[in-house]
N, C-alpha and C positions, 0 to 999 in steps of 0.2 A: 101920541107923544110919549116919549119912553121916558123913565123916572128912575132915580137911584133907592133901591128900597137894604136897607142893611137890616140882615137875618142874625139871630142868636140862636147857636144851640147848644146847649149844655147837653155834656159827654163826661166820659169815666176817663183817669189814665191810670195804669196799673204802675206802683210805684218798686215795682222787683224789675221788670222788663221794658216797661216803658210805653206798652200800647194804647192806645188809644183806640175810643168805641163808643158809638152812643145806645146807649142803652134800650134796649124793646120797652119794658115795663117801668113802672113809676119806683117798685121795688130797687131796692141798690142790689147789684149780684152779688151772687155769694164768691163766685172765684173769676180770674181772668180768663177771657175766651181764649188769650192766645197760648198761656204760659200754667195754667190751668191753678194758677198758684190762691189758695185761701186767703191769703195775704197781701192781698192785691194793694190796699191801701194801705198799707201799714208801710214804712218807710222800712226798708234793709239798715239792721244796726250794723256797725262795726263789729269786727270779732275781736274779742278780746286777747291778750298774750299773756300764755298765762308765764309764770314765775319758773325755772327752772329747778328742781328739786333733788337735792343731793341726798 
């Protein structure tokens, strides 16, 4: 008799490129697999503009 069984699995998304990956180790990584970026969770700020200077 077949049953509906609903699985959870917690994964990373790299918040510069957008990938997603579930992780090997219990460790959080230090950079994205795909975009290799340090920054992985860190949200992309906005860049600033700066003042034109006469």
């Amino acid at each position: 008799m077949a049953t509906n069984v609903t699985i959870e699995v917690r994964g990373n998304r790299c918040e510069r490129c957008g990938h997603e990956w579930i992780p090997r180790e219990g460790a959080e990584p230090r950079v994205c697999p795909k975009c290799k970026s340090p920054y992985w969770n860190k949200p992309r700020q906005k860049k600033r503009e700066r003042m034109d200077q006469k």
